[in-house]
Backbone as CSV, one residue per row, in Angstrom:
resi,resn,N_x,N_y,N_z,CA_x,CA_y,CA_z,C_x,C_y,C_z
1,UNK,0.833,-1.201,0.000,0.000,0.000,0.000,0.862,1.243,0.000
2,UNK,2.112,1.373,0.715,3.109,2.173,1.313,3.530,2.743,-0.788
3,UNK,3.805,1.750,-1.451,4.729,1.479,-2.622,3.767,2.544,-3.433
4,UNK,2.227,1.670,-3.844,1.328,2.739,-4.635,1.033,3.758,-3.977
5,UNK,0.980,4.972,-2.661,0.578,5.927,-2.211,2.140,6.544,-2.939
6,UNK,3.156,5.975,-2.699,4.200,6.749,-2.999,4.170,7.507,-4.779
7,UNK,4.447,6.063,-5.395,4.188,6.315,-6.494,2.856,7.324,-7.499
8,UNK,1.622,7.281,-6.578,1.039,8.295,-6.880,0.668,9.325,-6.630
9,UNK,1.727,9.578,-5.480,2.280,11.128,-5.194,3.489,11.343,-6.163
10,UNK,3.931,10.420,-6.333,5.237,10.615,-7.080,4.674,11.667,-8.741
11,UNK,3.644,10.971,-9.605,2.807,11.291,-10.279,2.144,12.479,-10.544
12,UNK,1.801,12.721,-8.981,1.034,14.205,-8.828,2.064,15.157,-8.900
13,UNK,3.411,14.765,-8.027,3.842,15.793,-8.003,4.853,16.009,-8.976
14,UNK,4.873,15.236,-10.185,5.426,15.661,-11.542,4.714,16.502,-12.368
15,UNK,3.516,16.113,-12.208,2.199,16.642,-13.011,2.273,18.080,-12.793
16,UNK,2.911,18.532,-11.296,3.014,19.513,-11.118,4.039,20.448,-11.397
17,UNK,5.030,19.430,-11.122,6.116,20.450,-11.282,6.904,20.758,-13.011
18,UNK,6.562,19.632,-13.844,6.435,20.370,-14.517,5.995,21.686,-15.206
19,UNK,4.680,21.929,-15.047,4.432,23.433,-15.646,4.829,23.958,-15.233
20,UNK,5.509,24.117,-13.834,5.699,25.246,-13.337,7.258,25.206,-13.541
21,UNK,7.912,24.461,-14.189,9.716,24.632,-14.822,9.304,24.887,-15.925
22,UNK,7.733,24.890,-16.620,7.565,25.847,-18.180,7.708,26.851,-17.678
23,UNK,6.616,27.306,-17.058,6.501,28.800,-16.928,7.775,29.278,-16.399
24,UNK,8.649,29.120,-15.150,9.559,29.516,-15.200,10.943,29.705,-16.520
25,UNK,10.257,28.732,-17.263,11.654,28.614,-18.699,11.354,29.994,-19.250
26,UNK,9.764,30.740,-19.282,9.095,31.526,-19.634,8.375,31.089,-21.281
27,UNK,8.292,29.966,-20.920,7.462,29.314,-21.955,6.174,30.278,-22.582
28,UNK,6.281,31.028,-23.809,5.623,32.161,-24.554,3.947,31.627,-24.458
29,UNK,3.907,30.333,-25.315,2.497,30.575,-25.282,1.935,29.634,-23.672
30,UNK,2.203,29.158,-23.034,1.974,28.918,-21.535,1.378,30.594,-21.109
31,UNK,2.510,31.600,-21.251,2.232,32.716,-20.633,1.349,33.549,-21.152
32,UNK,1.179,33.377,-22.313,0.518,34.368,-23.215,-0.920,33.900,-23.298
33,UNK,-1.112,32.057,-23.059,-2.558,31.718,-22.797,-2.950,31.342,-21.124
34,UNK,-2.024,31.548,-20.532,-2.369,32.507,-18.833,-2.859,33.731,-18.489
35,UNK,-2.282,34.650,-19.741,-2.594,36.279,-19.947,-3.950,36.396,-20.043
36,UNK,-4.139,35.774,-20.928,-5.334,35.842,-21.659,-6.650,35.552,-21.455
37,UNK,-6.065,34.486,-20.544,-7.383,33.476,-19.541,-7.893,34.781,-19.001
38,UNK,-7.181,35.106,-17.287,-7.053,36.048,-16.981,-7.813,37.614,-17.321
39,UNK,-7.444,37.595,-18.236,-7.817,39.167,-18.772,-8.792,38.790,-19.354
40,UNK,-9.755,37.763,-19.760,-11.135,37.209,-20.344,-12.138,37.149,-19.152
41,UNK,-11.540,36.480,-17.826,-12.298,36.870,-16.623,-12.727,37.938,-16.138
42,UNK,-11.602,38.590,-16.150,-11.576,40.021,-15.610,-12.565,40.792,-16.371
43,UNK,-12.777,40.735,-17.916,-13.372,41.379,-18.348,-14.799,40.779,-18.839
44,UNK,-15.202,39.351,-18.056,-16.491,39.249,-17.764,-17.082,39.537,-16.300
45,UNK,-16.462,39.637,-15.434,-15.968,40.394,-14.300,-16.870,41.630,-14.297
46,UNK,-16.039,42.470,-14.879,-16.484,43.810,-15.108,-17.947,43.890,-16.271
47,UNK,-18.190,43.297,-17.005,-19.609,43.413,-17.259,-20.277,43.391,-16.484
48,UNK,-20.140,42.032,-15.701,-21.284,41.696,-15.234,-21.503,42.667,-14.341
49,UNK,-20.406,42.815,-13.152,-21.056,44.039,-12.058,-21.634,45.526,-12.818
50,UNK,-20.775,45.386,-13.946,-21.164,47.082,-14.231,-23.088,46.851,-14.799
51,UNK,-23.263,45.784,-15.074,-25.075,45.274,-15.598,-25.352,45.528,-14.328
52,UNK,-25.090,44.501,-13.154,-25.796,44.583,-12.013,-25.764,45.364,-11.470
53,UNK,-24.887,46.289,-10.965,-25.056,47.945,-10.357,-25.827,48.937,-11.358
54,UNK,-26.280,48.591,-12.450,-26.678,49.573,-13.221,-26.186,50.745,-13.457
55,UNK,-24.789,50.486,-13.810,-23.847,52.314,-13.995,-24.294,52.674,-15.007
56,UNK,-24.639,52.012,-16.066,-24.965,52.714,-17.367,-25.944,53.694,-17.388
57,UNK,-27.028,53.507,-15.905,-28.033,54.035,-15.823,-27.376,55.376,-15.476
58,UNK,-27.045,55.469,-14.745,-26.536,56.661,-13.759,-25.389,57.233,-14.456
59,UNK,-24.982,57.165,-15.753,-24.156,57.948,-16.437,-22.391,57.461,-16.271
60,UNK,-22.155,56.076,-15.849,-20.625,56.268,-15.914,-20.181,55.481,-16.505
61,UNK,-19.640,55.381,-17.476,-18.772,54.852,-18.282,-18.622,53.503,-18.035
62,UNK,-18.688,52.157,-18.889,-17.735,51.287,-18.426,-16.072,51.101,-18.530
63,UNK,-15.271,51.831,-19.355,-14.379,51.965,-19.426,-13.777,52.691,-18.006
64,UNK,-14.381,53.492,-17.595,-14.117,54.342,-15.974,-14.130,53.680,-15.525
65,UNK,-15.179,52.419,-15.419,-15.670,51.873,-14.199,-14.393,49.940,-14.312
66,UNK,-13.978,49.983,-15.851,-13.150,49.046,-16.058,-11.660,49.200,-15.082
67,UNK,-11.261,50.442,-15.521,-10.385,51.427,-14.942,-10.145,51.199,-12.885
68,UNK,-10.910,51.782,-12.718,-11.414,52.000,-11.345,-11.292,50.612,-10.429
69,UNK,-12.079,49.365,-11.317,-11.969,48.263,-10.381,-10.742,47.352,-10.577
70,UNK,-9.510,47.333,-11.884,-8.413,47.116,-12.048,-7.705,47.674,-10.609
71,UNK,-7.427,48.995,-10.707,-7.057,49.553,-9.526,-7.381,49.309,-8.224
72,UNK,-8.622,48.652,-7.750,-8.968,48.695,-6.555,-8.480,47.535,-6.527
73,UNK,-8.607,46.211,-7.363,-8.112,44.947,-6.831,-6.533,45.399,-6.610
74,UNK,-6.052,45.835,-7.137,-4.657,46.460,-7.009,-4.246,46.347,-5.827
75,UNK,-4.405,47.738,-5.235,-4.648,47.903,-3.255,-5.386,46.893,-2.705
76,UNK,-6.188,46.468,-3.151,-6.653,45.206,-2.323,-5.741,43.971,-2.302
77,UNK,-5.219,44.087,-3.082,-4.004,42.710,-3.537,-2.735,43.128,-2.453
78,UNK,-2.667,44.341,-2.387,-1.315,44.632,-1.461,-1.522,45.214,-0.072
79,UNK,-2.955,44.744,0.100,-3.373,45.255,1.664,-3.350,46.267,2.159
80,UNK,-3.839,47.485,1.003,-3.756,48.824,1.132,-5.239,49.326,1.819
81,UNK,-6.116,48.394,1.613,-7.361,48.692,2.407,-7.859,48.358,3.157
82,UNK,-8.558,48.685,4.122,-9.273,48.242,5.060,-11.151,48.038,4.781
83,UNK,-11.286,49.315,4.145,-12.652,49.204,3.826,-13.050,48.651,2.191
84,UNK,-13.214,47.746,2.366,-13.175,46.927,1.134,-14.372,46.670,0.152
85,UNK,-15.492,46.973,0.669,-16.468,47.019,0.419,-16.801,48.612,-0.711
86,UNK,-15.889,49.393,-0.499,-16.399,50.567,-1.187,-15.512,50.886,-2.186
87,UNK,-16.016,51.741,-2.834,-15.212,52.040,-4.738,-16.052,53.410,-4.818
88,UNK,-15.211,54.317,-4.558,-15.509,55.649,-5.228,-15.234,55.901,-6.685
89,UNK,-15.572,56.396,-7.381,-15.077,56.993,-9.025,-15.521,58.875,-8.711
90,UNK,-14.851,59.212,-9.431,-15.021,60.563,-9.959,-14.242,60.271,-11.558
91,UNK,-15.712,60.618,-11.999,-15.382,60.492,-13.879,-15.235,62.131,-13.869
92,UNK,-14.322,61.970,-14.378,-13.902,64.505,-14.689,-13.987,64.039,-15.927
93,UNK,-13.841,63.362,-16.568,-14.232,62.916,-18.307,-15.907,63.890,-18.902
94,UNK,-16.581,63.940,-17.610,-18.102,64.273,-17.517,-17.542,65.638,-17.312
95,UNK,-18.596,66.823,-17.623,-18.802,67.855,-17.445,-19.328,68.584,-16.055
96,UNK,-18.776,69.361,-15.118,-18.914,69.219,-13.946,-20.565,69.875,-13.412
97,UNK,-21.167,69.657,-14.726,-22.410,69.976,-14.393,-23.042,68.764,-14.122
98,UNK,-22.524,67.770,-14.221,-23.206,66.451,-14.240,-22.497,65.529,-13.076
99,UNK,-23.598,64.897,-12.820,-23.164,63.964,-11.125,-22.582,62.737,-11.228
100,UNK,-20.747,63.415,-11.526,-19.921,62.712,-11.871,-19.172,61.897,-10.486
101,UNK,-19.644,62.044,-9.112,-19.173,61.657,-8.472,-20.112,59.763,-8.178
102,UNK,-19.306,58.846,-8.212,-20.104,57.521,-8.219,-19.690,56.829,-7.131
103,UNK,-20.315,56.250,-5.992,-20.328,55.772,-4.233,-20.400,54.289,-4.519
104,UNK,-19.687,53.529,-4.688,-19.917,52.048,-4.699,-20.095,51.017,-3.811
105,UNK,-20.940,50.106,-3.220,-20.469,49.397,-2.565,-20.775,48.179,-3.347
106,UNK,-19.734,47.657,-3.241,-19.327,46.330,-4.348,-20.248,45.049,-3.677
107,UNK,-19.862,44.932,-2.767,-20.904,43.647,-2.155,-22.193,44.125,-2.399
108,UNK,-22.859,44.641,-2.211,-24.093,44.685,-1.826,-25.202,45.055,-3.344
109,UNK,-23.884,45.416,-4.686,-23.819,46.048,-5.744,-24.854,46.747,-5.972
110,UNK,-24.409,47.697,-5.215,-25.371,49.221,-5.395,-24.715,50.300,-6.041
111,UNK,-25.324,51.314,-6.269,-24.802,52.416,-5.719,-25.371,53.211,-4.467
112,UNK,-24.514,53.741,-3.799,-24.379,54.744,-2.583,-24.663,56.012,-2.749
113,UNK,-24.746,56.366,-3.181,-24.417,57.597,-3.977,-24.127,58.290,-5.192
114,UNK,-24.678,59.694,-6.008,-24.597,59.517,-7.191,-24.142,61.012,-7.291
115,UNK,-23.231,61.845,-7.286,-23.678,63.363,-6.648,-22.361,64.141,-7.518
116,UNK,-22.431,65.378,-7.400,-21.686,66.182,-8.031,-19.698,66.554,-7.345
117,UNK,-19.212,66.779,-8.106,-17.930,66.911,-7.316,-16.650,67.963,-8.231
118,UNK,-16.167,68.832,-7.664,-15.295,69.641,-8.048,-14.118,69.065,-8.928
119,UNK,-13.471,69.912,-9.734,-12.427,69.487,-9.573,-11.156,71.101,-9.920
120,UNK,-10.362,71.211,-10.211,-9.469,72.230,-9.309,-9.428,73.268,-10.659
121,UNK,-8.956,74.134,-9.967,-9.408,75.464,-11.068,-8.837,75.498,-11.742
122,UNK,-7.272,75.269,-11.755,-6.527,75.461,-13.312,-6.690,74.037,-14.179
123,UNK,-7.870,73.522,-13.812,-7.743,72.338,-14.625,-8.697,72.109,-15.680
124,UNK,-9.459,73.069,-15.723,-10.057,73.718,-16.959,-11.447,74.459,-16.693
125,UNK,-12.554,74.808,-17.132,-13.634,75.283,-16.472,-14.702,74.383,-16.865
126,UNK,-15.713,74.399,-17.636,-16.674,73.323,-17.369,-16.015,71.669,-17.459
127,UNK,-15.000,71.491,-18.268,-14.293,70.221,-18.521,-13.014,70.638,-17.849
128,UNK,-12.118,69.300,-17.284,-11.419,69.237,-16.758,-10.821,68.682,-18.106
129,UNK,-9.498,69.296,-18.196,-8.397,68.677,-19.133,-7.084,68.997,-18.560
130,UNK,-6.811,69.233,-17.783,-5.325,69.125,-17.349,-5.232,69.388,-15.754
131,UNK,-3.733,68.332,-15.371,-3.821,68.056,-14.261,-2.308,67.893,-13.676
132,UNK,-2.090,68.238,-12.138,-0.461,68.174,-12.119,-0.657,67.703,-10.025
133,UNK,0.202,67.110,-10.149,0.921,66.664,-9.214,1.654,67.303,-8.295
134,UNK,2.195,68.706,-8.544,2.337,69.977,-8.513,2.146,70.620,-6.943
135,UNK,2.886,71.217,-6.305,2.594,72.272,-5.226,1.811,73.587,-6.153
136,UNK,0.515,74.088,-5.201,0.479,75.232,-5.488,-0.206,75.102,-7.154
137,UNK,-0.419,74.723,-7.666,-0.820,74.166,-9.418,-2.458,74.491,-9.041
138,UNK,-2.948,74.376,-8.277,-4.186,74.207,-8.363,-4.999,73.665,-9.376
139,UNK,-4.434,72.260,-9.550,-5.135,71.074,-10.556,-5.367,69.445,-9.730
140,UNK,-6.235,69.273,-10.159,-6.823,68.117,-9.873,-5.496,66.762,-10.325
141,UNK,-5.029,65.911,-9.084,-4.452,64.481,-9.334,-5.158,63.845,-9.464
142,UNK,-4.844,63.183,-10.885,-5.669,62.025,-11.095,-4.984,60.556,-10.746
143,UNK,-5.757,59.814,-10.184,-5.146,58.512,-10.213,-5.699,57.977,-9.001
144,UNK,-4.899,57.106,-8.116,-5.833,56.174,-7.014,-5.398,56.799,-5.647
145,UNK,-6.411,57.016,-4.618,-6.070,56.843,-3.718,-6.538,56.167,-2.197
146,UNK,-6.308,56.241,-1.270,-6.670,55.443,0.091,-7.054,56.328,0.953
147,UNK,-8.034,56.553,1.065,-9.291,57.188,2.032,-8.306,57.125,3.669
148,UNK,-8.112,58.207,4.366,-7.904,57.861,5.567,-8.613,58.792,6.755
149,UNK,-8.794,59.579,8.154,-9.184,60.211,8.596,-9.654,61.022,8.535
150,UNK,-10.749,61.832,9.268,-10.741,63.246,9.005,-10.662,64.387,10.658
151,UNK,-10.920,65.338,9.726,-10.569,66.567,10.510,-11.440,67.545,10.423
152,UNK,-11.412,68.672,11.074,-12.476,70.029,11.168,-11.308,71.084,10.759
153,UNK,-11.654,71.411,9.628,-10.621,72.632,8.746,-11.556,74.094,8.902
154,UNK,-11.407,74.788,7.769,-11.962,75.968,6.924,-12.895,75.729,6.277
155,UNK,-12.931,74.189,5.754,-14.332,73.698,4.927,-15.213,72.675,5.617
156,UNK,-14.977,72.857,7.261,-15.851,72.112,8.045,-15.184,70.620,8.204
157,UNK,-15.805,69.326,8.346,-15.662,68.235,8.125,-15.064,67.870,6.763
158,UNK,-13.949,67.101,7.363,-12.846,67.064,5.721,-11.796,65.708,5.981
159,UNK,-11.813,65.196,4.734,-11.188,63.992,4.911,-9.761,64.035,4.219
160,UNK,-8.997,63.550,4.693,-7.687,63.299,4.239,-7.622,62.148,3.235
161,UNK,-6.880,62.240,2.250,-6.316,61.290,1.297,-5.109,60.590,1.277
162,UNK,-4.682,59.514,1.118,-2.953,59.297,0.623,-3.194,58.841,-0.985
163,UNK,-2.368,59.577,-1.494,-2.289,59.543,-3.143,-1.233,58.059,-3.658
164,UNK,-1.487,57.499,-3.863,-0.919,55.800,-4.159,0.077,55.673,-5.656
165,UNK,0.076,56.675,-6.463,0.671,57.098,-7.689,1.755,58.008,-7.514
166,UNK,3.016,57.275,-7.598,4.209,57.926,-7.780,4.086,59.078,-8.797
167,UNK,4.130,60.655,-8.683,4.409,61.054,-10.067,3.213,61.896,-10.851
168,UNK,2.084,61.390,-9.923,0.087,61.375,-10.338,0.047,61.882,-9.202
169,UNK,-0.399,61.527,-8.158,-0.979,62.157,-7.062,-0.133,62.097,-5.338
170,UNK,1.155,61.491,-5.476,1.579,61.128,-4.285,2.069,62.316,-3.411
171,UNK,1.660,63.407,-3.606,2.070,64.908,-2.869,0.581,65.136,-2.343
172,UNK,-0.175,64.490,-2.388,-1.357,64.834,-2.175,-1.955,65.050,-1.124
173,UNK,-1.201,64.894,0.150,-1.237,65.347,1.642,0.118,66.683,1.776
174,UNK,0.569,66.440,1.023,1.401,67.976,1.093,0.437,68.892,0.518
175,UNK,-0.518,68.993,-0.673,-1.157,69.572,-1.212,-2.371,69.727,-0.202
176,UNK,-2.441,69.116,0.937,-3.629,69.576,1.316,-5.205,69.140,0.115
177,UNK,-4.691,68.051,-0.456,-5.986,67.398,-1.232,-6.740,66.399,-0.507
178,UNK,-7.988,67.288,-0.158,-9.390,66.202,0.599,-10.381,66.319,0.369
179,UNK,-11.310,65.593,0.889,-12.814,65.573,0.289,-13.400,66.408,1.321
180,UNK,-14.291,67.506,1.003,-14.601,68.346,1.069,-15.814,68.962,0.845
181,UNK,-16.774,69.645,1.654,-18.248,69.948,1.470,-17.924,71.661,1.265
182,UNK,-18.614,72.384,-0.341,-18.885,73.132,-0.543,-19.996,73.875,-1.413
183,UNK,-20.552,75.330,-0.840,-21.338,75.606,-1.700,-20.899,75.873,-3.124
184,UNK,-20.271,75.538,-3.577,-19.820,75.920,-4.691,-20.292,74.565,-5.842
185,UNK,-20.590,73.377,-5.435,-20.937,72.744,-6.151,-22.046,72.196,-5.629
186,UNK,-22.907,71.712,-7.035,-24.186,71.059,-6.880,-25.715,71.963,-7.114
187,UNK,-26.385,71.148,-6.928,-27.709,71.991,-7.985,-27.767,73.130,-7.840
188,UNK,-27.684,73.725,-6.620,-28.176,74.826,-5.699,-27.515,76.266,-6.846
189,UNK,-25.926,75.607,-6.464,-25.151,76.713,-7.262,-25.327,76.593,-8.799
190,UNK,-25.847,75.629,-9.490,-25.691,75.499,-11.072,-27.260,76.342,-11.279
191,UNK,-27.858,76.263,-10.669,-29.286,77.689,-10.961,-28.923,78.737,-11.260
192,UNK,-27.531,79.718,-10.625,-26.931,80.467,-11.210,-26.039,80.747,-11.555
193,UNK,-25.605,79.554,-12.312,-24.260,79.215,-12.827,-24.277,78.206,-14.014
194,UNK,-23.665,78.368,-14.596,-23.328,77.296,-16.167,-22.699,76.424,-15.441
195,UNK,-21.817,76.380,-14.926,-21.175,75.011,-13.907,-20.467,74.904,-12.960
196,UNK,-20.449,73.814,-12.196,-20.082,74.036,-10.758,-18.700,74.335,-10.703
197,UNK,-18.217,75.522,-9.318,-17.465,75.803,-9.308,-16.166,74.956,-8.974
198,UNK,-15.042,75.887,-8.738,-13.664,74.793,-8.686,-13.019,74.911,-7.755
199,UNK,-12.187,74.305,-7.248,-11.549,73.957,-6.154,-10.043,74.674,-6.224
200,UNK,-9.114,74.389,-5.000,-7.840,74.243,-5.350,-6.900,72.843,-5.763
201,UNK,-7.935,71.823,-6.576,-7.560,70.704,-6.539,-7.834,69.429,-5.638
202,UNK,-9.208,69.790,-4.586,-9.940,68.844,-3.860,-11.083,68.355,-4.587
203,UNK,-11.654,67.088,-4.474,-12.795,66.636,-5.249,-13.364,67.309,-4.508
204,UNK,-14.342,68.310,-3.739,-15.573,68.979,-3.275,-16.548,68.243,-3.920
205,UNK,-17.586,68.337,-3.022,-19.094,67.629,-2.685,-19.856,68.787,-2.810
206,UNK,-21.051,68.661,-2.602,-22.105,69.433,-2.223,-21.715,69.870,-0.597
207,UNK,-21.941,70.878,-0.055,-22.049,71.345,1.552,-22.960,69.903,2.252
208,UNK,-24.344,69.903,1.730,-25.378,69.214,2.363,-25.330,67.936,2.335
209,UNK,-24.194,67.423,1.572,-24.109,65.818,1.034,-22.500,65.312,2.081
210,UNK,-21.615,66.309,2.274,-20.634,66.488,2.565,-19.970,65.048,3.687
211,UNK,-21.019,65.126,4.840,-20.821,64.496,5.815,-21.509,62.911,5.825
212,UNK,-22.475,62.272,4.917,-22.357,61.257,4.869,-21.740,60.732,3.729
213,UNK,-21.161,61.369,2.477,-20.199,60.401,1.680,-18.858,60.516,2.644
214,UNK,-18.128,61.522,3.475,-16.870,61.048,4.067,-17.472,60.295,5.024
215,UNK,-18.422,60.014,5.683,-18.532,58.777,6.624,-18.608,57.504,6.059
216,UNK,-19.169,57.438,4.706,-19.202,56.297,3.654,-17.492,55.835,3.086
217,UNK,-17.090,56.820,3.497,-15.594,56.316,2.392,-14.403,56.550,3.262
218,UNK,-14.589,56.946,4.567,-13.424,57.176,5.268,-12.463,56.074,5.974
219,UNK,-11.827,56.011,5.970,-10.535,54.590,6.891,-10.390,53.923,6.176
220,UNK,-10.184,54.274,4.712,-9.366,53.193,3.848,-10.388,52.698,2.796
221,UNK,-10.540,53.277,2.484,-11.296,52.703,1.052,-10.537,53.146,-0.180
222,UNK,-11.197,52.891,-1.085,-9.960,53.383,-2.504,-11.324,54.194,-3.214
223,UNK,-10.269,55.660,-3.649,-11.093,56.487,-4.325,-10.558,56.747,-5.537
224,UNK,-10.842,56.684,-6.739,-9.888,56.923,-8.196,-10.637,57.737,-9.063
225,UNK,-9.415,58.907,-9.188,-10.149,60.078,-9.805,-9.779,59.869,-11.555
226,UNK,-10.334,59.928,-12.366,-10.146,59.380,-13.232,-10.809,60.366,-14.360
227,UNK,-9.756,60.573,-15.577,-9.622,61.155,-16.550,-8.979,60.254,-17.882
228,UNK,-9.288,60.195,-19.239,-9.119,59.710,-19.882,-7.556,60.364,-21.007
229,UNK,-6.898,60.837,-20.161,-5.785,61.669,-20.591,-4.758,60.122,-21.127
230,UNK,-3.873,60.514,-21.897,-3.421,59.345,-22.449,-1.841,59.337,-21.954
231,UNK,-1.223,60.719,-20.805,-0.302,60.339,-19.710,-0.417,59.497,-19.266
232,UNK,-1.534,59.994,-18.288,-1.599,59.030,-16.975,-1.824,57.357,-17.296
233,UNK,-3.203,57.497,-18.048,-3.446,56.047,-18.843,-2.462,55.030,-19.226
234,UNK,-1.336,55.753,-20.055,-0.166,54.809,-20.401,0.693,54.207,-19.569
235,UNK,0.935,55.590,-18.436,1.719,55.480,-17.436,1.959,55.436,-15.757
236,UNK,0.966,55.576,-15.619,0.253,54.533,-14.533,0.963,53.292,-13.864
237,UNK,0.927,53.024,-13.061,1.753,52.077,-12.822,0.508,50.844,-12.113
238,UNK,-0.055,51.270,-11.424,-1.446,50.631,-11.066,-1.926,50.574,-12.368
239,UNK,-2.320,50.780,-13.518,-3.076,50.203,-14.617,-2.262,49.116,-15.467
240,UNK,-1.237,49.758,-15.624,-0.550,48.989,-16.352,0.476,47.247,-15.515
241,UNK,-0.010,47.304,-14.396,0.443,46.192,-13.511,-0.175,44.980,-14.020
C-alpha cells in the first residue's frame, strides 16, 4: 500500500512540477494563454457588475468603471485597504455639471451615492483637461487613492487622502488634497451658474451631502479620480500592472 501511495504522489507531483519549470523557462504561449485566460475573466468580471449595479443608468462609463476596479483589486491585492467594500469613481471625463461623483459598494452592488464633485481650477472650467501633481498648481491628481481620517478645517468636516501614484498624485497630503463639502458645487449653485465651481484641486461635494459620503468612504477605502488623458493612462503604474 506504502509502494502505490508513494508512487502516486510521485505522479502528482510531476504533473506539477512540470508546468511550473515551463513557466519559469518563460514558456511564450503557456504565458501568453495565462494572460489571456485572466484578462477574459476580468473582463467578464467587469460586465457583469457594471449590468448589475446599473452604472450605465446613472451615467458612468464602463471603461471608468473598467479602470477603477483594475485599480482597486490592485490595493486590495497589497493590503492597502481596510474598507473593502467601497469604490468611489469621480469620472472629470463628464462635465462638472453632471453627477460625476459615483459611491460604490461592491458587495451589496449598489450604488451609494450619485452626486456632483469639483475638480481644481486650473484644470479647466466646465471640462477638466489638465492636471499636475504639482505644489500650489491648483489642478486636480488624477489617479488612485486610500481614504484615511478626518478633521475640522476651513471647509468644516474634511477627509484626508494618501495619493498611491508615484508622479500622479503622491504629494497629495502635502497639497492639502481632501474631500470636502462646498457651496460651490451642486444643484443649488448650477441655478446660477453654467457650472459648478472649482476647487484648489480637492474633489468637493455638495455642503449638504458632505458628511455622509466622508462617513461612507473614510478609513481606507480606494477612491480613483479618473480622466481619460493618455499620460496618466499609459503610465500609470497601477493600470498597467
Amino acid at each position: 500500500m506504502r509502494r502505490i501511495l508513494t508512487r502516486g504522489l510521485l505522479c502528482v507531483m510531476v504533473a506539477f512540477v512540470l508546468p511550473v519549470n515551463v513557466l519559469k523557462a518563460g514558456n511564450p504561449v503557456t504565458t501568453k494563454s495565462t494572460r489571456a485566460s485572466k484578462a477574459a475573466a476580468f473582463a467578464e468580471e467587469v460586465t457583469n457588475l457594471y449590468d448589475q449595479i446599473d452604472l450605465k443608468e446613472v451615467g458612468l462609463t464602463k471603461k471608468a468603471f473598467e479602470y477603477a476596479l483594475k485599480g482597486y483589486y490592485y490595493l486590495l491585492e497589497h493590503h492597502w485597504l481596510s474598507k473593502t467594500n467601497i469604490l468611489s469613481i469621480c469620472d472629470l471625463s463628464q462635465s462638472s455639471r453632471n453627477k460625476r461623483l459615483y459611491i460604490v459598494d461592491l458587495e451589496e452592488k449598489k450604488v451609494l451615492v450619485n452626486t456632483y464633485v469639483a475638480h481644481g481650477h486650473n484644470s479647466g472650467m466646465e471640462y477638466a483637461s489638465s492636471f499636475s501633481n504639482s505644489p500650489s498648481s491648483h489642478k486636480t491628481s488624477l489617479g488612485f487613492y486610500v481614504t484615511q481620517g478626518t478633521y475640522y478645517g476651513n471647509n468644516g468636516l474634511s477627509l484626508k487622502m494618501r495619493g498611491m501614484e508615484k508622479g500622479f498624485n503622491d504629494r497629495a497630503g502635502g497639497r492639502n488634497i481632501v474631500v470636502h463639502g462646498s457651496e460651490y458645487v451642486g444643484p443649488d449653485f448650477l441655478q446660477m451658474n453654467k457650472f459648478c465651481g472649482r476647487s484648489y484641486g480637492c474633489p468637493a461635494v455638495p455642503a449638504d451631502e458632505s458628511e455622509n459620503i466622508i462617513d461612507l468612504i473614510k478609513e481606507g477605502s480606494c477612491l480613483f479620480i479618473y480622466h481619460p488623458t493618455k499620460k496618466y493612462i499609459s503610465r500609470s503604474k497601477i493600470l498597467n500592472s
